[in-house]
C-alpha positions as CSV (number, residue, x, y, z in Angstrom):
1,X,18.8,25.5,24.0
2,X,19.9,25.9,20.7
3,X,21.8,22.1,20.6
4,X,18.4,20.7,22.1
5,X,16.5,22.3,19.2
6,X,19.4,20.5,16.6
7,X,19.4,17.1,18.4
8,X,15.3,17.3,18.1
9,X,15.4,18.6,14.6
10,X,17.9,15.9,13.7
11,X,15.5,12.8,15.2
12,X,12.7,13.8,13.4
13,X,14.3,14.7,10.0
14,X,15.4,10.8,10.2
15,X,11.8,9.8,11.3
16,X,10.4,11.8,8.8
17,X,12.7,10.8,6.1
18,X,12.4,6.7,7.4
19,X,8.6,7.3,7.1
20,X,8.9,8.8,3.5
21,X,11.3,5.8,2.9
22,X,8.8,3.1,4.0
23,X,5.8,4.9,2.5
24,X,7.3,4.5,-0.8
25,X,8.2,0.6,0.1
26,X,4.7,0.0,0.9
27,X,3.4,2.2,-2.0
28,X,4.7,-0.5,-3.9
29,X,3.5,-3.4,-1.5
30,X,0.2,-2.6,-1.7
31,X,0.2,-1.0,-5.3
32,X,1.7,-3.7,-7.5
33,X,-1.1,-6.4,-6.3
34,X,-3.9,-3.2,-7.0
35,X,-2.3,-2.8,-10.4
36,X,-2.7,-6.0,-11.3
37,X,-6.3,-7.3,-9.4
38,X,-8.3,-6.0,-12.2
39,X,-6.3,-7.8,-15.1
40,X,-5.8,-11.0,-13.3
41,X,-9.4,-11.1,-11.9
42,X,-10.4,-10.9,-14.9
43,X,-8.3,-12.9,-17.3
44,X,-7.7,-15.7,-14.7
45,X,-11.8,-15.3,-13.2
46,X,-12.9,-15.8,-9.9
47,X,-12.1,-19.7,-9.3
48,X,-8.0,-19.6,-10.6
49,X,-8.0,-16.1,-8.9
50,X,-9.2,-17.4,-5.7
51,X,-6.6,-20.1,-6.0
52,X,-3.9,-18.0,-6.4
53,X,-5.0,-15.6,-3.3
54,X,-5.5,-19.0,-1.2
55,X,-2.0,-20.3,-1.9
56,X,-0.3,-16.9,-1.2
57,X,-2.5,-16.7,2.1
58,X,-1.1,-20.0,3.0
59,X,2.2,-18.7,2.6
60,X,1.5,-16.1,5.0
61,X,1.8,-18.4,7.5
62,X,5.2,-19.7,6.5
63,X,5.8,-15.8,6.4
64,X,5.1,-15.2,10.1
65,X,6.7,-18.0,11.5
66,X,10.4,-17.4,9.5
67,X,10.1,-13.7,10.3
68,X,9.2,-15.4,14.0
69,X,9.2,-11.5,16.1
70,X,12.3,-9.9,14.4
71,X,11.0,-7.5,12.6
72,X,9.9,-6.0,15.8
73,X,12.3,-7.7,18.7
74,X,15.8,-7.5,16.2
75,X,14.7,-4.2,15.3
76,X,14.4,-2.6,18.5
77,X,17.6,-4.4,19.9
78,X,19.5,-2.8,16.3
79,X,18.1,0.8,17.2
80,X,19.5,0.2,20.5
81,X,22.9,-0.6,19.8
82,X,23.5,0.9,16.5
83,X,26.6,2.5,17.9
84,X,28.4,-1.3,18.8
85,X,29.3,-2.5,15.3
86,X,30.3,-5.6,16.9
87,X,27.2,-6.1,18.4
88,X,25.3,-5.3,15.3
89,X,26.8,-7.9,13.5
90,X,26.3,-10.8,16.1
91,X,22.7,-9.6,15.9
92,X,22.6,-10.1,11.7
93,X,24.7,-13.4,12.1
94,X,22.2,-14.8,14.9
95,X,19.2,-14.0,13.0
96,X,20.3,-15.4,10.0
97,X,20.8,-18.7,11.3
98,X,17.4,-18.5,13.2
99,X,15.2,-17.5,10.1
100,X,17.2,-20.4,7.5
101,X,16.2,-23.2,10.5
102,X,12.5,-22.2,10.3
103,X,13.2,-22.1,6.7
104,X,13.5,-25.4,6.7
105,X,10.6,-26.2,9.3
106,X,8.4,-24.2,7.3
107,X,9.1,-26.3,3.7
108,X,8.6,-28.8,5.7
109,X,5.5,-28.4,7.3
110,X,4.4,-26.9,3.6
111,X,4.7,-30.5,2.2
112,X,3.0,-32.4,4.7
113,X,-0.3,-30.3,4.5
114,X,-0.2,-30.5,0.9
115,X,0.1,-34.0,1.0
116,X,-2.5,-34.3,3.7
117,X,-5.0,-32.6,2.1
118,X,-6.5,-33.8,-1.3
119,X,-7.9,-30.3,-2.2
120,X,-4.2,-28.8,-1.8
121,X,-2.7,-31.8,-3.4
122,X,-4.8,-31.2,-6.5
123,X,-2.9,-28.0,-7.2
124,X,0.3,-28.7,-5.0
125,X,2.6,-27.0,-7.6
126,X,0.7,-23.2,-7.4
127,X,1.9,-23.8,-3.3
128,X,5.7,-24.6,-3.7
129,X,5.8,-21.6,-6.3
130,X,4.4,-19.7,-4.2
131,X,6.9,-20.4,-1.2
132,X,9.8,-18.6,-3.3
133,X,8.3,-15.6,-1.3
134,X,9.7,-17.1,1.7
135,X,12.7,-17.6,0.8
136,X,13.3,-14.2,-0.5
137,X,12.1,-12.6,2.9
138,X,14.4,-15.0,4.9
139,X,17.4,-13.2,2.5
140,X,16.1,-9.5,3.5
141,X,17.0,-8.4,6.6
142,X,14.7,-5.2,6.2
143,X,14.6,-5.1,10.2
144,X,18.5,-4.1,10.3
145,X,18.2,-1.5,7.9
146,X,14.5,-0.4,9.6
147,X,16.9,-0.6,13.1
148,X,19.3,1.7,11.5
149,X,16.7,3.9,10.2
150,X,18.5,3.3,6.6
151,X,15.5,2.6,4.5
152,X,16.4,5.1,1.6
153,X,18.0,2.6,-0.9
154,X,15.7,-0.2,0.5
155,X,12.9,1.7,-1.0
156,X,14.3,1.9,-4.5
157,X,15.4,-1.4,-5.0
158,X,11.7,-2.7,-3.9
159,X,10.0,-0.5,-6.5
160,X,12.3,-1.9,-9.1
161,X,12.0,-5.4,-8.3
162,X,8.3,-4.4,-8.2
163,X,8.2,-3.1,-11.5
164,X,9.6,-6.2,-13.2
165,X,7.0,-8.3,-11.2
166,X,4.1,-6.5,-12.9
167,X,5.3,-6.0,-16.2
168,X,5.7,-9.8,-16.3
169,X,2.3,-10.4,-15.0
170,X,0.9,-8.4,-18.3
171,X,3.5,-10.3,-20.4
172,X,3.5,-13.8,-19.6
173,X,-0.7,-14.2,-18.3
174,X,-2.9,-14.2,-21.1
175,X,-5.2,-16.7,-20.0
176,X,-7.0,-18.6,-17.4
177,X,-4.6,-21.7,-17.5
178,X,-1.4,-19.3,-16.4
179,X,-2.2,-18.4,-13.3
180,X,0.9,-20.5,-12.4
181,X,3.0,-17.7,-13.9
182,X,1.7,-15.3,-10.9
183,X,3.3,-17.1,-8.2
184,X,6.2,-17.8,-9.9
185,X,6.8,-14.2,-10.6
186,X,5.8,-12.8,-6.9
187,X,8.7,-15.3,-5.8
188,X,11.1,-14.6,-8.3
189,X,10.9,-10.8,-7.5
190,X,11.1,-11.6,-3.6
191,X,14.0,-14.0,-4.0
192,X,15.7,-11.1,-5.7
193,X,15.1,-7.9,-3.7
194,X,16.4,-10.4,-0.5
195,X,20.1,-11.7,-2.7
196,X,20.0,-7.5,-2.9
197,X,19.1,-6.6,-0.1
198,X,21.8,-8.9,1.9
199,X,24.9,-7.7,-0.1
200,X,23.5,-3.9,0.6
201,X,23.8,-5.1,4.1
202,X,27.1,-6.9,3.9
203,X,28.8,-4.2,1.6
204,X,26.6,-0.8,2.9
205,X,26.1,-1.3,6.5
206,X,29.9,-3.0,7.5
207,X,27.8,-5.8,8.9
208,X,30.1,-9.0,8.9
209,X,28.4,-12.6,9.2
210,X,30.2,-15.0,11.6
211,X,28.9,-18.3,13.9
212,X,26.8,-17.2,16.2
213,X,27.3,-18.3,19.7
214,X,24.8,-20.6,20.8
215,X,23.9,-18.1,24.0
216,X,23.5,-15.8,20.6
217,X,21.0,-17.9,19.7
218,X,19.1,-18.4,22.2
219,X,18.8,-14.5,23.5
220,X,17.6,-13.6,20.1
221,X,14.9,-16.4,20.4
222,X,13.5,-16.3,23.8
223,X,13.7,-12.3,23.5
224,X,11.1,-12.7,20.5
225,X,8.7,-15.7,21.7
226,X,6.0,-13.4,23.1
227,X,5.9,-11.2,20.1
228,X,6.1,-14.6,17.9
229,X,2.9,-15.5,19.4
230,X,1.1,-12.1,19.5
231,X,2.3,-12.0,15.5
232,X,1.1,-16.0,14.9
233,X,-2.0,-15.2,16.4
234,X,-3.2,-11.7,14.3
235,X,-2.4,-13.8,11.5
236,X,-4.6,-16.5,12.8
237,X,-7.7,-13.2,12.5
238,X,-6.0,-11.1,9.8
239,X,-5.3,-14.3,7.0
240,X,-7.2,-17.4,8.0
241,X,-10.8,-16.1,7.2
242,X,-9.6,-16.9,3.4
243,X,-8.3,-20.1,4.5
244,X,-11.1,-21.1,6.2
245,X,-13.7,-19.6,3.0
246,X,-11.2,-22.0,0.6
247,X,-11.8,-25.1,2.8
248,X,-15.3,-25.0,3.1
249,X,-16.5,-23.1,-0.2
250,X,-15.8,-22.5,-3.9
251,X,-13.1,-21.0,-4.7
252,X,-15.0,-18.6,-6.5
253,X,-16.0,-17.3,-3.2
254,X,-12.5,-17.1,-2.5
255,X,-12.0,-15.3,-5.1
256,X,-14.5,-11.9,-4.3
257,X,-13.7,-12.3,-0.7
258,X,-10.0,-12.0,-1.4
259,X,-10.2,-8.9,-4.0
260,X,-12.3,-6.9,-1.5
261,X,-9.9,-8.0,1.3
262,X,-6.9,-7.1,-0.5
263,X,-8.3,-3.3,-1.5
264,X,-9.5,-3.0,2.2
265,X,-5.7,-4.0,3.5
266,X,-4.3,-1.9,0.8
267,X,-5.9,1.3,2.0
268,X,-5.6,0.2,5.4
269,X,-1.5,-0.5,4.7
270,X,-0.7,3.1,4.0
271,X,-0.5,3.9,7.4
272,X,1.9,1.1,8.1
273,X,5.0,3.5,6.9
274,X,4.2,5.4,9.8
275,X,4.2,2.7,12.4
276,X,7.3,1.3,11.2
277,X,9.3,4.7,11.2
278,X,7.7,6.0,14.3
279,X,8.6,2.7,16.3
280,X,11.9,2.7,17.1
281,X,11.8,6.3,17.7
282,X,9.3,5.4,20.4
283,X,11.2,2.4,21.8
284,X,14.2,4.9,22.0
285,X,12.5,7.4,23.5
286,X,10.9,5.0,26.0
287,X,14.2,3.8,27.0
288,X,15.1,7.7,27.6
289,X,11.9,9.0,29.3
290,X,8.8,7.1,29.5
291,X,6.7,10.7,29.8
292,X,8.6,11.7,26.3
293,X,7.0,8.3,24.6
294,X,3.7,8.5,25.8
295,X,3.3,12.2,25.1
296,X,4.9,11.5,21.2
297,X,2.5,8.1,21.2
298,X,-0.5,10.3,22.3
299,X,-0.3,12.6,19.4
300,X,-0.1,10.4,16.7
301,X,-2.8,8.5,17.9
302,X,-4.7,11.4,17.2
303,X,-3.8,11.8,14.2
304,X,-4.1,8.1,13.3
305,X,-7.4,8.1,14.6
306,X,-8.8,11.5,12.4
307,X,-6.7,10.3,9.1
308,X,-8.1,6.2,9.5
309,X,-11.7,7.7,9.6
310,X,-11.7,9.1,6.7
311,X,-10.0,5.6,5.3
312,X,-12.9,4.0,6.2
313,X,-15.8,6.1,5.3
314,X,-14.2,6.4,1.7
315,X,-14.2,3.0,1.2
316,X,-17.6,2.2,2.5
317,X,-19.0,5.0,0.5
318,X,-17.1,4.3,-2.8
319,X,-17.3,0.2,-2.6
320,X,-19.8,-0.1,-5.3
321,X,-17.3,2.7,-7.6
322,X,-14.4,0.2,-6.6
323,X,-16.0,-3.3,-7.2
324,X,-17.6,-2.1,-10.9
325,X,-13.4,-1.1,-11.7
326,X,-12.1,-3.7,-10.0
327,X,-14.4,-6.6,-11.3
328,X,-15.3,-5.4,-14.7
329,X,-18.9,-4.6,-13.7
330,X,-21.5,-4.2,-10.8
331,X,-21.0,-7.1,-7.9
332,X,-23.0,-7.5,-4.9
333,X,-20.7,-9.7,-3.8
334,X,-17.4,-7.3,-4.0
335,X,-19.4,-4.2,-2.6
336,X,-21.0,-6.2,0.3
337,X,-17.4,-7.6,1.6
338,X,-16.0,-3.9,1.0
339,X,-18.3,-2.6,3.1
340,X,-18.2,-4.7,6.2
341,X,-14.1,-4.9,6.0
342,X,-14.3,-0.5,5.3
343,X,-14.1,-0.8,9.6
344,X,-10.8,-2.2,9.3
345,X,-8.5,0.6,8.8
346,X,-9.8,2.9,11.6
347,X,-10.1,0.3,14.2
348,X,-6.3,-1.6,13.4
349,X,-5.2,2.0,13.2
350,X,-5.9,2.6,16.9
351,X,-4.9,-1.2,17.5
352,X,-1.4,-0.2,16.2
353,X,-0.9,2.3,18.4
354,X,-2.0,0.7,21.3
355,X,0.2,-2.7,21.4
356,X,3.0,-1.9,19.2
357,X,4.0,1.6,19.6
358,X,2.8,2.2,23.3
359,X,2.8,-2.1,24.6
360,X,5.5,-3.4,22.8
361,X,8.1,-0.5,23.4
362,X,7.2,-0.2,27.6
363,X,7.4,-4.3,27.6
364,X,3.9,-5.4,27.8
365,X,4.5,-8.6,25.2
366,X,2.6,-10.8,27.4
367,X,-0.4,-9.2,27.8
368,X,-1.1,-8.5,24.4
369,X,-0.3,-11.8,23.6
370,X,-3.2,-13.1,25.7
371,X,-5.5,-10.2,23.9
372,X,-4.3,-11.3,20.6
373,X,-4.4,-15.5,21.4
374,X,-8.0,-15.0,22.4
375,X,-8.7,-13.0,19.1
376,X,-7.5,-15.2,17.2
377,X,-9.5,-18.1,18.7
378,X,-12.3,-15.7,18.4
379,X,-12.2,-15.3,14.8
380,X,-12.1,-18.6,13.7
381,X,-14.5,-19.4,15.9
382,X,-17.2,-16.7,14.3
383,X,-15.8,-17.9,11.1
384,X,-16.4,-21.4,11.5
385,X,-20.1,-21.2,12.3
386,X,-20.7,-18.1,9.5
387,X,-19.0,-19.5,6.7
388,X,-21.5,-21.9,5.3
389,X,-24.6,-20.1,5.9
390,X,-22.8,-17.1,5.2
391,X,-19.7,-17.8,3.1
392,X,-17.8,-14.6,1.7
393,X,-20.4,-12.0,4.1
394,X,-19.9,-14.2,6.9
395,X,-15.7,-14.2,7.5
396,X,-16.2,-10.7,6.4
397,X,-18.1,-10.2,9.6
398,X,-15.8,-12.2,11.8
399,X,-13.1,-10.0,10.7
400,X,-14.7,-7.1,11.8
401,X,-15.9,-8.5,15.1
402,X,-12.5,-9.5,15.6
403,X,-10.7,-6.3,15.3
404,X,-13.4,-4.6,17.1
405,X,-12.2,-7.0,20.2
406,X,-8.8,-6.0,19.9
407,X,-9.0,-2.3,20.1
408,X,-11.2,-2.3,23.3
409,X,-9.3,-5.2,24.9
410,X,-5.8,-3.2,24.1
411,X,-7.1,0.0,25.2
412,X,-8.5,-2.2,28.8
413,X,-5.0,-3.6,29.0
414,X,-3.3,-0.4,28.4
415,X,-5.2,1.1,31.3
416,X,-4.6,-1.5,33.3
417,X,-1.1,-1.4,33.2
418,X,-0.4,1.9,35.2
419,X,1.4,3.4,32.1
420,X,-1.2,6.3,32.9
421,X,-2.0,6.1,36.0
422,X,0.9,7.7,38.0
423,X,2.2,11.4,37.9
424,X,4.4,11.0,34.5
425,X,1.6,9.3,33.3
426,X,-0.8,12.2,33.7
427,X,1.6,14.8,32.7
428,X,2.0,12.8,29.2
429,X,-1.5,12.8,28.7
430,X,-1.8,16.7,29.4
431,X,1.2,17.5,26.6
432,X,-1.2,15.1,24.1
């Protein structure tokens, strides 16, 4: 009894001290851009500030597809097999190789839009700056440290690198004509927490880089596809709306739908510390007892659910507080897309829960790939038509709509899948 109570003790003092970890690593996610929105919104104005938001939104995309599924897929396979060094280190070397090859695709696929489309083309160097941000994350192999559940230094050097990033931003931008200077700093402090964040893993963590083995390879691909296209598609409903409003409006427009989007995500981020440290917890346990997982899913879903509420009835009540801080003054514009996105947290709070920690972990990829394919057609669908009749209110709303789909359609698909409907099923729901 007493060695049960130490084992459980010592699981959920690394949980808890992963999730302190990660909290402070998306502290400073989330913080640095807040720190900064007022000053640059202001000295840059809406139009060079939208501008800057479209470009890094467009490297979002470059993002997703380098980071393919490993953050998940590599991570769970790491957490698995954290006691074969050798192992480990074929993992690291395979993903590597993977992420520099859709390096390349990605800078490639970055010039041809920008020299396909004369409205990028106009300001094509703001876009290469800003792909220094991929490169950086290619270098970082936060998933074998998240895998390891050795996020304590990872945390530290972000918040550093972080540090620089904003103290440059009040340095060097002192007018409207250097908003160039904001990408180029974002990707200068990217490239370097990912040169640091490699040697930690070389010299830390006794991984060794080697040539993979082609069979290497391809396990560590086809094992990610269905989480690649479950992760392309939520950034087809999470990023495009922007993409879409920069298309097809002003960037001015741009501009106040990006500032309210990026306070909205901000709040909405804090609870991301938890999912990260909680999920390969939960993928262990699953692979243990699948009446342990659901019972441990179970109760942070409720206390997901009580703490996202609160998220979101904050911000809807305090948007006009936020936008007058934010903007330098009373906006309808700010408060109205503040308002409509103040849904967000609570309902991809529950989403979380329901296809990463609970589908991902028990291997239902496939299905919430379809759920998230069809919401991401869904979205720019809604966003298409509202857009010009609508413009910053009307991808707000498509957003919404869009994450509202998701949670019910995960929660069908989870009920669907017999995860609850037999007797260890129905014993995990009681301990919730």
């Amino acid at each position: 009894m007493l060695s049960t109570l130490k084992a459980t003790w010592g699981r959920n003092r690394r949980v808890i001290g992963n999730f302190f970890s990660l909290s402070v690593v998306q502290f400073a996610n989330y913080m640095a851009p807040l720190i900064t929105l007022p000053y640059l919104f202001r000295v840059l104005g809406p139009a060079n500030y939208g501008l800057v938001e479209l470009a890094r939104v467009i490297t979002v995309y470059f993002l997703m597809l380098t980071d393919y599924s490993f953050s998940l897929s590599a991570t769970r396979e790491v957490s698995v097999r954290r006691d074969d060094p050798q192992r480990i280190s074929e993992i690291f070397s395979a993903v590597l190789v993977l992420r520099f090859l859709l390096v390349i695709l990605s800078a490639v696929m970055l010039a041809a839009a920008v020299l396909a489309l004369p409205k990028l083309r106009a300001d094509w160097p703001v876009y290469f700056l800003s792909f220094g941000h991929v490169i950086g994350m290619w270098l970082f192999p936060v998933w074998l440290f998240q895998g390891l559940e050795r996020m304590r230094h990872i945390a530290t050097l972000n918040v550093v690198a972080k540090t620089f990033v904003i103290a440059g931003i009040f340095v060097f931008i002192r007018g409207a004509d250097d908003y160039l200077y904001v990408p180029l700093l974002q990707s200068s402090g990217a490239v370097f927490v990912g040169l640091a964040g490699l040697v930690m893993a070389i010299r830390g963590l006794g991984v060794r880089f080697h040539r993979p083995p082609l069979g290497a390879l391809k396990r560590e691909f086809l094992d990610g596809w269905h989480l690649f296209i479950s992760k392309m598609a939520t950034t087809m409903y999470t990023t495009s709306n922007t993409l879409i409003l920069g298309l097809f409006t002003d960037y001015t427009f741009v501009g106040y739908y990006a500032a309210g989007d990026k306070i909205v995500r901000a709040v909405q981020g804090l609870q991301l510390p938890l999912s990260q440290a909680i999920f390969p917890h939960i993928g262990r346990l699953a692979s243990q007892s699948r009446q342990a997982a659901l019972a441990y899913a179970g109760r942070i879903a409720g206390i997901v659910s009580v703490v996202t509420l609160g998220m979101s009835a904050g911000l809807f009540l305090g948007a006009p507080y936020i936008t007058r801080v934010v903007q330098g003054g009373p906006s309808q514009e700010g408060t109205a897309v503040i308002r409509i996105l103040s849904l967000l947290p609570f309902l991809i709070g529950l989403s979380n829960i329901l296809g990463i920690q609970i589908m991902v972990n028990f291997g239902l990829q496939k299905a919430l790939t379809r759920v998230l394919v069809a919401a991401g057609a869904l979205n720019i669908l809604v966003a298409l038509l509202l857009v010009v009749p609508l413009k910053h209110v009307g991808v707000a709303t498509a957003a919404v709509a869009t994450e509202a789909f998701v949670t019910v359609a995960l929660f069908v698909a989870v009920r669907r899948s017999g995860l609850y409907g037999n007797r260890q099923g129905r014993a995990a729901r009681y301990q919730c």
